[in-house]
N, CA, C, O and CB atoms as a CASP TS submission, in Angstrom:
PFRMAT TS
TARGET T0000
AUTHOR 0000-0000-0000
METHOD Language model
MODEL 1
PARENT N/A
ATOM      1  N   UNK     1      18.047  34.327 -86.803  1.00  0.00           N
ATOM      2  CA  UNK     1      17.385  33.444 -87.739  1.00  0.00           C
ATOM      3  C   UNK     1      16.231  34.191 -88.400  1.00  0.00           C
ATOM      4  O   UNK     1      15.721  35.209 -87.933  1.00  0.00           O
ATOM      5  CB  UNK     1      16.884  32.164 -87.031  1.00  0.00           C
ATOM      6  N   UNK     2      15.807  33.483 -89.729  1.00  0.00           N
ATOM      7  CA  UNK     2      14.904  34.962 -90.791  1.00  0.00           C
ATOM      8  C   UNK     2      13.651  33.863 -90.179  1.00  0.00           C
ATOM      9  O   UNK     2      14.017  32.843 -89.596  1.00  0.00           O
ATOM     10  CB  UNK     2      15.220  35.298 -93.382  1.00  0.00           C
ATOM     11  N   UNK     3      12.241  34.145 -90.352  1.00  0.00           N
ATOM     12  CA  UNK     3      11.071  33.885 -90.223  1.00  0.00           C
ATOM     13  C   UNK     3      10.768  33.241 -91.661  1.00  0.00           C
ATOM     14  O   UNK     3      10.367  32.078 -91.705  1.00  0.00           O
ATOM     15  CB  UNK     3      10.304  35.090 -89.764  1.00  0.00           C
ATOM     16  N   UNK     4      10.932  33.894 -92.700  1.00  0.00           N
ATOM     17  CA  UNK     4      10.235  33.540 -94.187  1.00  0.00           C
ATOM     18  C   UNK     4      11.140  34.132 -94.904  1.00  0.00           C
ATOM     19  O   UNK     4      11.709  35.198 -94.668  1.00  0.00           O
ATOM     20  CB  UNK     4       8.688  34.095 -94.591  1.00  0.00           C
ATOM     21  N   UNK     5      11.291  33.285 -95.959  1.00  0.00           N
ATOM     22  CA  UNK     5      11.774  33.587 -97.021  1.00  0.00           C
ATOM     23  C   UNK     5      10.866  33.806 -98.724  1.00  0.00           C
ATOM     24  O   UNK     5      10.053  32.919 -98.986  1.00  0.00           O
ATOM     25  CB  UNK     5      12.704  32.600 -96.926  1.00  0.00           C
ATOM     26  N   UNK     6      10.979  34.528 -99.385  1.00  0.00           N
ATOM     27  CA  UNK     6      10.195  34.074-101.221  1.00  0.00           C
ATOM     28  C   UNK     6      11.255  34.440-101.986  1.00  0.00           C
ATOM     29  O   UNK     6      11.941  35.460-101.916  1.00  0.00           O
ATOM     30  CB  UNK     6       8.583  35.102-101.963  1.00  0.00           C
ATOM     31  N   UNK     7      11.330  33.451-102.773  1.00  0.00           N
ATOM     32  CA  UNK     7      12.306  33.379-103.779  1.00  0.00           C
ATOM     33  C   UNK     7      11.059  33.074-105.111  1.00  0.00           C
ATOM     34  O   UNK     7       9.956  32.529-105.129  1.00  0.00           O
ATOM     35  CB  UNK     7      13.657  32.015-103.404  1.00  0.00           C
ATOM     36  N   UNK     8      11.697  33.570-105.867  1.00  0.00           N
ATOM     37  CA  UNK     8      10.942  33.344-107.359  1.00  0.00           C
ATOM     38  C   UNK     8      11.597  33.038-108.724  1.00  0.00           C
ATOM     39  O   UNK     8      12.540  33.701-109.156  1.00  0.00           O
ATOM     40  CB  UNK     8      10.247  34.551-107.690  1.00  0.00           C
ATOM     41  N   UNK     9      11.040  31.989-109.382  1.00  0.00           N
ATOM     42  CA  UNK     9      12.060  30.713-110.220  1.00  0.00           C
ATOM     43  C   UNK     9      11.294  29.703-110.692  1.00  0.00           C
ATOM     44  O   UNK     9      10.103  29.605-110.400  1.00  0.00           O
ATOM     45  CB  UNK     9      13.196  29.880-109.272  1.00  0.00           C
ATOM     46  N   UNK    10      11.937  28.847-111.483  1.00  0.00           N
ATOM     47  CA  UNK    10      11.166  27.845-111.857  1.00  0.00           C
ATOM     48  C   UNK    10      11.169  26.822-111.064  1.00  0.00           C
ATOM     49  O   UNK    10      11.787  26.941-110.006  1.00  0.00           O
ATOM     50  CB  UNK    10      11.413  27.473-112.960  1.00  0.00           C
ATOM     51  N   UNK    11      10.619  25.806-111.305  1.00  0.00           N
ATOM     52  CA  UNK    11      10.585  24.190-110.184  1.00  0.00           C
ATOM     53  C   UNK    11      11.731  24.047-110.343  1.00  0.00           C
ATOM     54  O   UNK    11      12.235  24.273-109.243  1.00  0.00           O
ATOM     55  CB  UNK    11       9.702  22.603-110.542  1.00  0.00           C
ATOM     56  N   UNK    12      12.731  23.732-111.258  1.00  0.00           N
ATOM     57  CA  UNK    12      14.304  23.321-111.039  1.00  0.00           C
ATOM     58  C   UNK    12      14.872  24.556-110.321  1.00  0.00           C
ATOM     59  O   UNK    12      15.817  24.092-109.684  1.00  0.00           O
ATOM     60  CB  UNK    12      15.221  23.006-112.570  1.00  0.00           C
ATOM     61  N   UNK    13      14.820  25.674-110.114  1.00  0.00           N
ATOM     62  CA  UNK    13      15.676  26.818-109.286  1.00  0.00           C
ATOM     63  C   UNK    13      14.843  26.327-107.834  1.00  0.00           C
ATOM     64  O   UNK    13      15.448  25.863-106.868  1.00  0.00           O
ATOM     65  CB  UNK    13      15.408  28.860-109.912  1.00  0.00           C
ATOM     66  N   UNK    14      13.416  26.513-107.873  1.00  0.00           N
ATOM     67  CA  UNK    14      12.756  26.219-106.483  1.00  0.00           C
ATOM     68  C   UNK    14      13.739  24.720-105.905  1.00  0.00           C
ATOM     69  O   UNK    14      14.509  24.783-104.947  1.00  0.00           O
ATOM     70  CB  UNK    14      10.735  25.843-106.752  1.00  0.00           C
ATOM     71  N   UNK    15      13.564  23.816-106.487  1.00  0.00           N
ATOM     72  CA  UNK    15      13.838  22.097-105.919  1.00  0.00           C
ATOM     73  C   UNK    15      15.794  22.534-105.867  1.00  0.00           C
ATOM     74  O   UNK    15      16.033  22.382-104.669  1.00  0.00           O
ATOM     75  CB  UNK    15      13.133  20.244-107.656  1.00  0.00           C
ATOM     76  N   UNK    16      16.499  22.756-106.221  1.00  0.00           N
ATOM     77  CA  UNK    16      17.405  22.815-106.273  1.00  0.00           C
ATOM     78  C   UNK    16      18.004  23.959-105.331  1.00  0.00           C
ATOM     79  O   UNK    16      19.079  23.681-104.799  1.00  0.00           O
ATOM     80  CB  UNK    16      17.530  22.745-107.396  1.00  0.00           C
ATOM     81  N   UNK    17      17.596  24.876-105.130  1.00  0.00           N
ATOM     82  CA  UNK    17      17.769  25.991-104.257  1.00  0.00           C
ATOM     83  C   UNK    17      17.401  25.162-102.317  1.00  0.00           C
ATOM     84  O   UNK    17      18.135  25.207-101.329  1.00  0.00           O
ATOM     85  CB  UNK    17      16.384  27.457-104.967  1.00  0.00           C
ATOM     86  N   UNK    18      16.088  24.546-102.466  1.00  0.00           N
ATOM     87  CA  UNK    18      15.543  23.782-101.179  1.00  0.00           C
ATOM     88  C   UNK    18      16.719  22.817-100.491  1.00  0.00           C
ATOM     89  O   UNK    18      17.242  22.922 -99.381  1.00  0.00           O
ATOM     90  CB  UNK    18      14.180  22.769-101.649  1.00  0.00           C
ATOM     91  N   UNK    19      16.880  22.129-101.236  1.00  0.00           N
ATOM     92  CA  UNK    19      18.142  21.491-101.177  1.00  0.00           C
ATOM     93  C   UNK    19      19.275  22.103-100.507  1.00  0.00           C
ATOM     94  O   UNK    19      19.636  21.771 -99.378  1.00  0.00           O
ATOM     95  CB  UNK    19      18.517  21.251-102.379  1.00  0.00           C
ATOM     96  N   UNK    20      19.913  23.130-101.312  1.00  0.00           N
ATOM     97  CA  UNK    20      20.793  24.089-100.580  1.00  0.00           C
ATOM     98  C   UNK    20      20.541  24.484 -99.128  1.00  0.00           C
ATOM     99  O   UNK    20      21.280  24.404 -98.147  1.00  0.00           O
ATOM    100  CB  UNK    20      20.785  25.271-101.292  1.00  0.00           C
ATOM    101  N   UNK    21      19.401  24.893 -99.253  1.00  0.00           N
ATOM    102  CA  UNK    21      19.211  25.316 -97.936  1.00  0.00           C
ATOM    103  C   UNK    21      18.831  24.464 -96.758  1.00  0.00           C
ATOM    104  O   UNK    21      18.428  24.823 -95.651  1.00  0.00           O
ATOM    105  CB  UNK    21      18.364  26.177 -98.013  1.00  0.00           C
ATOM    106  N   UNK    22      19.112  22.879 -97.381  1.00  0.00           N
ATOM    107  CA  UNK    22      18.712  22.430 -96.062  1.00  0.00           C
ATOM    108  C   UNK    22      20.247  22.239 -95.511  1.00  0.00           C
ATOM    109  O   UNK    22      20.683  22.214 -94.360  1.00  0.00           O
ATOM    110  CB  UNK    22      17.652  20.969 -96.058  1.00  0.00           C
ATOM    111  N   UNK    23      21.014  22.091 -97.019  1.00  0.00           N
ATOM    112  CA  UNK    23      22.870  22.027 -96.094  1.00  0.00           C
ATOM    113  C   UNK    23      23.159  23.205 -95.875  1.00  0.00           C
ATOM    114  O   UNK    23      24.325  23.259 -95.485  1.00  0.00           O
ATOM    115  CB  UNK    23      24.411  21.434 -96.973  1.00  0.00           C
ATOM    116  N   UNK    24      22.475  24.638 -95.949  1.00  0.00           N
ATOM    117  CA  UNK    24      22.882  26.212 -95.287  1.00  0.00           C
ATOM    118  C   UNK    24      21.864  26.090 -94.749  1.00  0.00           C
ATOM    119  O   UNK    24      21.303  25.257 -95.460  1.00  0.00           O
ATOM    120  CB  UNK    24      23.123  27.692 -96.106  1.00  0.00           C
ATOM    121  N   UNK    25      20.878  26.454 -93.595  1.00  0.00           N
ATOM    122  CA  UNK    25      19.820  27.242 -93.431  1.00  0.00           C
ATOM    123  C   UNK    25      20.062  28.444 -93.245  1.00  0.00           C
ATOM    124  O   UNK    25      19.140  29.258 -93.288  1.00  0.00           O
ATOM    125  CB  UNK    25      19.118  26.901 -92.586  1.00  0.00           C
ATOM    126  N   UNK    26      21.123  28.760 -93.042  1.00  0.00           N
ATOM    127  CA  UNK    26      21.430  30.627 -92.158  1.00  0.00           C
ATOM    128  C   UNK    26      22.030  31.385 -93.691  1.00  0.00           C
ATOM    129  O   UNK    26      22.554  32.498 -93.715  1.00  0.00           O
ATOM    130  CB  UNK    26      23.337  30.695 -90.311  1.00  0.00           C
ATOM    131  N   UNK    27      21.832  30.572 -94.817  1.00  0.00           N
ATOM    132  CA  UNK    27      22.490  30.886 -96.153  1.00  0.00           C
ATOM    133  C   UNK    27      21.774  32.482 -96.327  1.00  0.00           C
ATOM    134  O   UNK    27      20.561  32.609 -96.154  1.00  0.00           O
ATOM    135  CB  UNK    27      22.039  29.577 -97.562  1.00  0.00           C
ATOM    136  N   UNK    28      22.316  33.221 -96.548  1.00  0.00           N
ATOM    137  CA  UNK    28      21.722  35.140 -97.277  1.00  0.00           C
ATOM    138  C   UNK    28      22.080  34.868 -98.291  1.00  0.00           C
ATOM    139  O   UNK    28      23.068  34.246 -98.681  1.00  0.00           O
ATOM    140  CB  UNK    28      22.442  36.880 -96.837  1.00  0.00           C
ATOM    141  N   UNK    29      20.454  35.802 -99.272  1.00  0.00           N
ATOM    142  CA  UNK    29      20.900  36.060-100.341  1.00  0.00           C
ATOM    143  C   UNK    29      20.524  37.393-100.872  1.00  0.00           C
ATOM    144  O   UNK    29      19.558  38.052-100.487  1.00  0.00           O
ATOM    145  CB  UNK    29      20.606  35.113-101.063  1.00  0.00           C
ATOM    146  N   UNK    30      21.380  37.735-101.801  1.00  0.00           N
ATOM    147  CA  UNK    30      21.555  38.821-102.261  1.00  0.00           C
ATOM    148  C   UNK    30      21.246  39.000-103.819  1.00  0.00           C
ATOM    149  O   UNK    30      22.025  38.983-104.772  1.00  0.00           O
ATOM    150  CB  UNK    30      22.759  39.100-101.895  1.00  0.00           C
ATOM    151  N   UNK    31      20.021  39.155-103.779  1.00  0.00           N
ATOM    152  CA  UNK    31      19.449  39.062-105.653  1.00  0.00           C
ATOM    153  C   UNK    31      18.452  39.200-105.920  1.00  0.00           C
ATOM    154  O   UNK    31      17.552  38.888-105.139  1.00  0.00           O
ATOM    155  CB  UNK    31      19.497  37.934-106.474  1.00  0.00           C
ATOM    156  N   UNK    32      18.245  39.649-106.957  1.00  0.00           N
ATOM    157  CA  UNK    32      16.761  40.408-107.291  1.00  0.00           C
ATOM    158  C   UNK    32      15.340  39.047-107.393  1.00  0.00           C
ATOM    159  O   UNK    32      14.119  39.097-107.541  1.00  0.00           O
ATOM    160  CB  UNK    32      16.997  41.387-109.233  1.00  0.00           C
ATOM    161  N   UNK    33      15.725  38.630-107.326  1.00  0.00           N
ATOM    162  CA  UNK    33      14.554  37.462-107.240  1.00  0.00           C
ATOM    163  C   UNK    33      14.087  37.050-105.942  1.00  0.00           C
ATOM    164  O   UNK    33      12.998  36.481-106.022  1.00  0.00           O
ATOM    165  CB  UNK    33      15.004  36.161-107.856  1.00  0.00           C
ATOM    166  N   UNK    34      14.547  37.146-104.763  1.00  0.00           N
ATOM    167  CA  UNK    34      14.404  36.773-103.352  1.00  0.00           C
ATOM    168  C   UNK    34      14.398  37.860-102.658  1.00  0.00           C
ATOM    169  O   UNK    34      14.863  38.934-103.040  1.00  0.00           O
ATOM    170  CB  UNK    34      15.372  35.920-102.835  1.00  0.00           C
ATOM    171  N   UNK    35      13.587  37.526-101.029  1.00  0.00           N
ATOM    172  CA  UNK    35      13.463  38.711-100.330  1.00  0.00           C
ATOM    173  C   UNK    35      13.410  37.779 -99.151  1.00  0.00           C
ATOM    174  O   UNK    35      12.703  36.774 -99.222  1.00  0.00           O
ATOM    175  CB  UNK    35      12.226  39.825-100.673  1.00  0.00           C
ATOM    176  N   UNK    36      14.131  38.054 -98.043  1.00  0.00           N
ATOM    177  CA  UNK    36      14.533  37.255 -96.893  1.00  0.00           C
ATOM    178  C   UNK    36      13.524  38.745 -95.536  1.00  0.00           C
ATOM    179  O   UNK    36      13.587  39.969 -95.419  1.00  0.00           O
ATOM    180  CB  UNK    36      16.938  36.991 -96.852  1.00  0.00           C
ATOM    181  N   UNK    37      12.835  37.753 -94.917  1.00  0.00           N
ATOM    182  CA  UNK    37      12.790  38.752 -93.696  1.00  0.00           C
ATOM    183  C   UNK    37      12.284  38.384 -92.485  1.00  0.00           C
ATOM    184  O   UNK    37      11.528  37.420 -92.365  1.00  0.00           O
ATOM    185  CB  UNK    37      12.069  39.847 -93.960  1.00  0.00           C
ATOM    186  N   UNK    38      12.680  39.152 -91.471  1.00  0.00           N
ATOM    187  CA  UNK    38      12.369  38.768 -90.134  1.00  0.00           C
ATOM    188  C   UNK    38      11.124  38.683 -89.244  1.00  0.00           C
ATOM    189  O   UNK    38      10.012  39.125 -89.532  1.00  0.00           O
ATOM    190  CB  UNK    38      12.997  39.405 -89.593  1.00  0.00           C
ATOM    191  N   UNK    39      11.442  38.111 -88.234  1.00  0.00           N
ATOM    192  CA  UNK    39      10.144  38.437 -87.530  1.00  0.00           C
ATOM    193  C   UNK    39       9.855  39.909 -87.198  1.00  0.00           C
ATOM    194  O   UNK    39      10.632  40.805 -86.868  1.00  0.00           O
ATOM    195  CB  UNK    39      10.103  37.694 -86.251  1.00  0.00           C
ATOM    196  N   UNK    40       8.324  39.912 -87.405  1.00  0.00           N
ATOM    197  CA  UNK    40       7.591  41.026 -87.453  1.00  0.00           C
ATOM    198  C   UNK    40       8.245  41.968 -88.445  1.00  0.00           C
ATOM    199  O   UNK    40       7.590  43.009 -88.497  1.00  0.00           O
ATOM    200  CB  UNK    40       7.437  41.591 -86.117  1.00  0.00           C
ATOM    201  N   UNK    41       9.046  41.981 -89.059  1.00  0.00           N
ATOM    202  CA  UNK    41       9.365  42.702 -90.196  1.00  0.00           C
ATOM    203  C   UNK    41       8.141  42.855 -91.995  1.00  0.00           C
ATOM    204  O   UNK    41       6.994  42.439 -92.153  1.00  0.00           O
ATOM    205  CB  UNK    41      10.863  41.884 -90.412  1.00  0.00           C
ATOM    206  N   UNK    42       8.806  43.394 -92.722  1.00  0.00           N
ATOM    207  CA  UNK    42       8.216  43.410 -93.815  1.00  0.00           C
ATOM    208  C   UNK    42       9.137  43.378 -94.987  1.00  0.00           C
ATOM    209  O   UNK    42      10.322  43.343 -94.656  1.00  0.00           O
ATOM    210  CB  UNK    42       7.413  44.426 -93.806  1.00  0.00           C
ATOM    211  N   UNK    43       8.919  43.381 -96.203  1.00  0.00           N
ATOM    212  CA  UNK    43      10.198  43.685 -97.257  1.00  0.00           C
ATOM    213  C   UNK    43       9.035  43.704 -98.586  1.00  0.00           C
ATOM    214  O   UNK    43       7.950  43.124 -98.627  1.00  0.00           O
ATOM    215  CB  UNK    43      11.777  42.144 -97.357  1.00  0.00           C
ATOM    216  N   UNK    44       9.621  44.503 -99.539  1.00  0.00           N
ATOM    217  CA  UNK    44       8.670  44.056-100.918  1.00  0.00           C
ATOM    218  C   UNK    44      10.077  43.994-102.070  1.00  0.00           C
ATOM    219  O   UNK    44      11.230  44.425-102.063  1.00  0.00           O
ATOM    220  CB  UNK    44       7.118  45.604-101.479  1.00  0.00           C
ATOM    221  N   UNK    45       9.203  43.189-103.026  1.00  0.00           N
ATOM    222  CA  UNK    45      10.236  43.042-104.155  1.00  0.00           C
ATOM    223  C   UNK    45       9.735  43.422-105.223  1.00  0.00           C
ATOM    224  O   UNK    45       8.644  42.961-105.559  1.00  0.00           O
ATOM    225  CB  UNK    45      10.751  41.781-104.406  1.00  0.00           C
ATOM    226  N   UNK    46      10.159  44.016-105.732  1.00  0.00           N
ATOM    227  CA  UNK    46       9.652  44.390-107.125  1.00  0.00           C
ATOM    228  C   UNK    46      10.360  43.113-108.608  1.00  0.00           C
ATOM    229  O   UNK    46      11.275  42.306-108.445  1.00  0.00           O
ATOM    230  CB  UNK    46      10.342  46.305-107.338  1.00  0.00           C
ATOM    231  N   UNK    47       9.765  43.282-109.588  1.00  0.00           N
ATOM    232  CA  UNK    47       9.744  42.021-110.602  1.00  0.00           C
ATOM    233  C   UNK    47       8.827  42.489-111.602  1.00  0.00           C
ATOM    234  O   UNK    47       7.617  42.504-111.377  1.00  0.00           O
ATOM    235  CB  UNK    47       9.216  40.522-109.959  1.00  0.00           C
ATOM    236  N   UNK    48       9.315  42.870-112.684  1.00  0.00           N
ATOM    237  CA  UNK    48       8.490  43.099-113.829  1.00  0.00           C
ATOM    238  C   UNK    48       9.007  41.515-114.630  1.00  0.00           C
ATOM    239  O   UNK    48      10.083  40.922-114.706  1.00  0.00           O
ATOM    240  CB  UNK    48       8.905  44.816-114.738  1.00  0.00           C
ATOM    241  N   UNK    49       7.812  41.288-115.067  1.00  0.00           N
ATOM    242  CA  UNK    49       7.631  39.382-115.588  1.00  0.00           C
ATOM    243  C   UNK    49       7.652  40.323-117.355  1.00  0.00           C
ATOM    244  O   UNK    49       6.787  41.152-117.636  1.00  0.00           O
ATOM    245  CB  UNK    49       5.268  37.985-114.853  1.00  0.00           C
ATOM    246  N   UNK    50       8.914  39.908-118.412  1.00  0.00           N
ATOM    247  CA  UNK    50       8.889  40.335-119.135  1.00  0.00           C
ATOM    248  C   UNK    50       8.500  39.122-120.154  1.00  0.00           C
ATOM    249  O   UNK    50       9.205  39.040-121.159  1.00  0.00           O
ATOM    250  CB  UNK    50       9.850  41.083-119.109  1.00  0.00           C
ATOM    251  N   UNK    51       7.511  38.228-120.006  1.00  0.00           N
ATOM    252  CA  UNK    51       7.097  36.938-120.834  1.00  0.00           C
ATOM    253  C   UNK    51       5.916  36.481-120.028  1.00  0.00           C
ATOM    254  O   UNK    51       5.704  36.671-118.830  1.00  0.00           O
ATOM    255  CB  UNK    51       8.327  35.689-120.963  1.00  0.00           C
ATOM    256  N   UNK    52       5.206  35.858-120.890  1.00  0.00           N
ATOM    257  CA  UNK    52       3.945  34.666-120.021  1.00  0.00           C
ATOM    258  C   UNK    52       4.868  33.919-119.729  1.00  0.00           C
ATOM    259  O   UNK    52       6.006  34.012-120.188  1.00  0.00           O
ATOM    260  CB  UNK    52       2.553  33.712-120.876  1.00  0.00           C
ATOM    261  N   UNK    53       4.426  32.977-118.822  1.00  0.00           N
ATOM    262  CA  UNK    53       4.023  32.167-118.288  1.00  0.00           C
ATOM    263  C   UNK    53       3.432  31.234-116.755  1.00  0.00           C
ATOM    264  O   UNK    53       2.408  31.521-116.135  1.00  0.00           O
ATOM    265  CB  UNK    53       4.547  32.036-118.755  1.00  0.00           C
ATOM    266  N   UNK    54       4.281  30.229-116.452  1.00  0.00           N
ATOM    267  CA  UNK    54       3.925  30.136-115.103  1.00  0.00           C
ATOM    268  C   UNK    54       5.205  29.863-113.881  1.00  0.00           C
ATOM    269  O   UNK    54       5.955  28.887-113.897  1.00  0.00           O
ATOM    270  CB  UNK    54       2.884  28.971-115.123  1.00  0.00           C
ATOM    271  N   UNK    55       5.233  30.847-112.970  1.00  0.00           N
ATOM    272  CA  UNK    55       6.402  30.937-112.215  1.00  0.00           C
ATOM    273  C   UNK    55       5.791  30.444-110.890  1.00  0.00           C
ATOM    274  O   UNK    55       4.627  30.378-110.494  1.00  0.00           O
ATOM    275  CB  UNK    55       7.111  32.426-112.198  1.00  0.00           C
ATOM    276  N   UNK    56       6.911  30.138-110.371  1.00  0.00           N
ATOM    277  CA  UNK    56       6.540  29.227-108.677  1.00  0.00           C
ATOM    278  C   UNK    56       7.490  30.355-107.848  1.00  0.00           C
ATOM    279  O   UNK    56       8.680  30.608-108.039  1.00  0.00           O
ATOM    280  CB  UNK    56       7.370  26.980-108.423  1.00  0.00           C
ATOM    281  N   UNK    57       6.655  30.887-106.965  1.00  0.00           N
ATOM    282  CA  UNK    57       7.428  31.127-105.493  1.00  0.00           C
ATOM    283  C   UNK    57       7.463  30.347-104.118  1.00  0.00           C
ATOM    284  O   UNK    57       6.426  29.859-103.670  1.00  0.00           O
ATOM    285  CB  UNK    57       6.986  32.274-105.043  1.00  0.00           C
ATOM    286  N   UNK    58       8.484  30.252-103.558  1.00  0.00           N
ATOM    287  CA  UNK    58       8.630  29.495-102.051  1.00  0.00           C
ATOM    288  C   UNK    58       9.244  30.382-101.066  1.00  0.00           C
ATOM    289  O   UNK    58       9.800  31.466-101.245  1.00  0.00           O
ATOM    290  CB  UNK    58       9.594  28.129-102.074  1.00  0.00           C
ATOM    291  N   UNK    59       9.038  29.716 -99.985  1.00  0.00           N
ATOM    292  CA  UNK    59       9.662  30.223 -99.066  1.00  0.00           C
ATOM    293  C   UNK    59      10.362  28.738 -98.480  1.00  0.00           C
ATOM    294  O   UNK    59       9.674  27.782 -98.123  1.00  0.00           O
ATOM    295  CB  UNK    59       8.671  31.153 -98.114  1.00  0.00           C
ATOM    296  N   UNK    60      11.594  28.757 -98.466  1.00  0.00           N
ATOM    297  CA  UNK    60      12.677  27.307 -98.585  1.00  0.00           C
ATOM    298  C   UNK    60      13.575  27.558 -97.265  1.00  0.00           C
ATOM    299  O   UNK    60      14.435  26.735 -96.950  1.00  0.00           O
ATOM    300  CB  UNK    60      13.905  27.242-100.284  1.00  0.00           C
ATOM    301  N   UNK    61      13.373  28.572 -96.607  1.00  0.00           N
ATOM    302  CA  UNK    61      13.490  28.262 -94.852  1.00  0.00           C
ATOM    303  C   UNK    61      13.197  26.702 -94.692  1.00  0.00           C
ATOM    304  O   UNK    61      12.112  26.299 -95.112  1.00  0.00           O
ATOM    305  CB  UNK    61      12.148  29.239 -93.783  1.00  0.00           C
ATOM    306  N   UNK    62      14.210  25.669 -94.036  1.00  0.00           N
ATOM    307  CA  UNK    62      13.999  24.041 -94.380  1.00  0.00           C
ATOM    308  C   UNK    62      12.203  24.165 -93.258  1.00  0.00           C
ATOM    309  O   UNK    62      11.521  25.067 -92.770  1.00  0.00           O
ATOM    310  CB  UNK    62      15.890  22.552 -93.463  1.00  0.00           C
ATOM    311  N   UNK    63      12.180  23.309 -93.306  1.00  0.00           N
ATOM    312  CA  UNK    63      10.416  22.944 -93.264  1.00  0.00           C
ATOM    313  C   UNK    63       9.191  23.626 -93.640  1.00  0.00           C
ATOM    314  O   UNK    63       8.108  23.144 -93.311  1.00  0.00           O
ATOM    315  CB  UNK    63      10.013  22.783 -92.076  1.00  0.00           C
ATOM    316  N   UNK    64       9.282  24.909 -94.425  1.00  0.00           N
ATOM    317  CA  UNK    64       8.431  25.701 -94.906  1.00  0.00           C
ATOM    318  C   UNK    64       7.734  25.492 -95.941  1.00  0.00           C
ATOM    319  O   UNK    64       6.564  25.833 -96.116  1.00  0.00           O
ATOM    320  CB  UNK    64       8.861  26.582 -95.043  1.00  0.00           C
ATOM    321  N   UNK    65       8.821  24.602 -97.075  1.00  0.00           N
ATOM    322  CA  UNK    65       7.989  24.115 -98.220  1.00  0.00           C
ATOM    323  C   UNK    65       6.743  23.302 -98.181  1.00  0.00           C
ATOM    324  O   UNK    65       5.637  23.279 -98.722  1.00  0.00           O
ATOM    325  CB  UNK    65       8.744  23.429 -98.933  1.00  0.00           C
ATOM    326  N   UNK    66       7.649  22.433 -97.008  1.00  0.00           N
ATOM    327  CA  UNK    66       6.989  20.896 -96.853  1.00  0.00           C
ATOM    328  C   UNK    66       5.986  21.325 -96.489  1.00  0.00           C
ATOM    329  O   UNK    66       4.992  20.802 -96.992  1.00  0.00           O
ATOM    330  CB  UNK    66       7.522  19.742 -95.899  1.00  0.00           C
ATOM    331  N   UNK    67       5.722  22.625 -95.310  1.00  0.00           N
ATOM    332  CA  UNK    67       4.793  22.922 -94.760  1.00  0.00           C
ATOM    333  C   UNK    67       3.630  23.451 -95.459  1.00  0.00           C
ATOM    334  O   UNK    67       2.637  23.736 -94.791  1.00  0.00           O
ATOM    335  CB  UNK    67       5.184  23.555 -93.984  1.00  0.00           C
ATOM    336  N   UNK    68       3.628  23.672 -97.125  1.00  0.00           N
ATOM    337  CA  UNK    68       3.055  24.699 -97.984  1.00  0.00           C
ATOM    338  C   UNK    68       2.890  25.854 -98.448  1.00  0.00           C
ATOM    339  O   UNK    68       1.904  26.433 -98.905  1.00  0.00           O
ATOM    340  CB  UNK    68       2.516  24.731 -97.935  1.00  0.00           C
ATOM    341  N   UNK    69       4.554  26.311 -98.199  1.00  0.00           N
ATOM    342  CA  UNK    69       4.712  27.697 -98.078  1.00  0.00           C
ATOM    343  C   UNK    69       5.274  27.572 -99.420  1.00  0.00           C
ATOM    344  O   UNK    69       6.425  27.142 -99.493  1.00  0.00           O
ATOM    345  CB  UNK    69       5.573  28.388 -96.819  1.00  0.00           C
ATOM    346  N   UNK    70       4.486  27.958-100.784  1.00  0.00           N
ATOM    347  CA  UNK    70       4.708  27.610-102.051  1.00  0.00           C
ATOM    348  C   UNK    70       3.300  27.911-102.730  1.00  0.00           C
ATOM    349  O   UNK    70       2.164  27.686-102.310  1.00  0.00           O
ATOM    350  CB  UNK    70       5.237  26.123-102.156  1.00  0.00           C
ATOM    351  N   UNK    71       3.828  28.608-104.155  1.00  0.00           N
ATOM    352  CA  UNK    71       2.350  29.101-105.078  1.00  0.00           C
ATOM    353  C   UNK    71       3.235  29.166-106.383  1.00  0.00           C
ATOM    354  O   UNK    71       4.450  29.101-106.564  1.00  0.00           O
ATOM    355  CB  UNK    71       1.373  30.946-104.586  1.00  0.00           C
ATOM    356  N   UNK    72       2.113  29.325-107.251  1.00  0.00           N
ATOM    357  CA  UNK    72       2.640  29.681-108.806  1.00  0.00           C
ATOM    358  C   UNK    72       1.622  30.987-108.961  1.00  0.00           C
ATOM    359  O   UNK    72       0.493  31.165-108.505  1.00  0.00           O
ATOM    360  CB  UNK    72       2.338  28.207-110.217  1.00  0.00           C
ATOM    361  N   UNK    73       2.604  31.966-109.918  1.00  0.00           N
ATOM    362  CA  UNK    73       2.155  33.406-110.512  1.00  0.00           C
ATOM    363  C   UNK    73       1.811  32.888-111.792  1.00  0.00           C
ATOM    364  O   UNK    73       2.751  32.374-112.399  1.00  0.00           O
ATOM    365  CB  UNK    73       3.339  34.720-110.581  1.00  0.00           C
ATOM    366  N   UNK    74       0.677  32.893-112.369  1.00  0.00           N
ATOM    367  CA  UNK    74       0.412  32.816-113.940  1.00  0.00           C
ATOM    368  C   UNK    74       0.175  34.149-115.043  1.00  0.00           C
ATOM    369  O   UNK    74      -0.890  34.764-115.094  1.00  0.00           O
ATOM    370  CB  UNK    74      -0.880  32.007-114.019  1.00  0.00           C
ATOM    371  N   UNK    75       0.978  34.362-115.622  1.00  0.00           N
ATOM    372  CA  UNK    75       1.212  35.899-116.395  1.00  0.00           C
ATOM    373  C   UNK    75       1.051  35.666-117.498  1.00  0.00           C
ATOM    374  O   UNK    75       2.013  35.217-118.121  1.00  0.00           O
ATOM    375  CB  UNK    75       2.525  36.674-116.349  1.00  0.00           C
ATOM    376  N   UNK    76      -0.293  35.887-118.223  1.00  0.00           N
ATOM    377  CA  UNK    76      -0.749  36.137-119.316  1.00  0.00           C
ATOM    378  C   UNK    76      -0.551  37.004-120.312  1.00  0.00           C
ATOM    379  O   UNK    76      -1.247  36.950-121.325  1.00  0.00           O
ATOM    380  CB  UNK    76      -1.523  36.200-119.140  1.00  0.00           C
TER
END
């Protein structure tokens, strides 16, 4: 089982993705927007934001959201 997840997206990819994962939790993904990792592990993602505005990341492991594991990037 992963510890944390960040995925990065808008509120409809965030709310709609959460969902998914509460009918997968053990769901992998494989894509440049998310980075899945374990305990005591690390991972980085790289993301060049080629526009303003304001993006939301989560971590949608089921009770993590709820828990406040969620922010927005604002790119000026």
């Amino acid at each position: 089982m992963f510890n944390h997840e960040f995925i990065l997206g808008t509120t409809h990819d965030i709310r709609s993705h959460a969902a998914a994962m509460k009918k997968n939790p053990d769901m992998k993904h494989d894509d440049g927007h998310s980075l899945t990792v374990g305990m005591l592990s690390r991972g980085e993602l790289h993301w060049r934001f080629t526009r303003a505005g304001r993006f939301v990341y989560a971590c949608l492991i089921p009770g993590h959201l709820e828990r406040g594991m969620k922010g927005t990037i604002v790119v000026k």
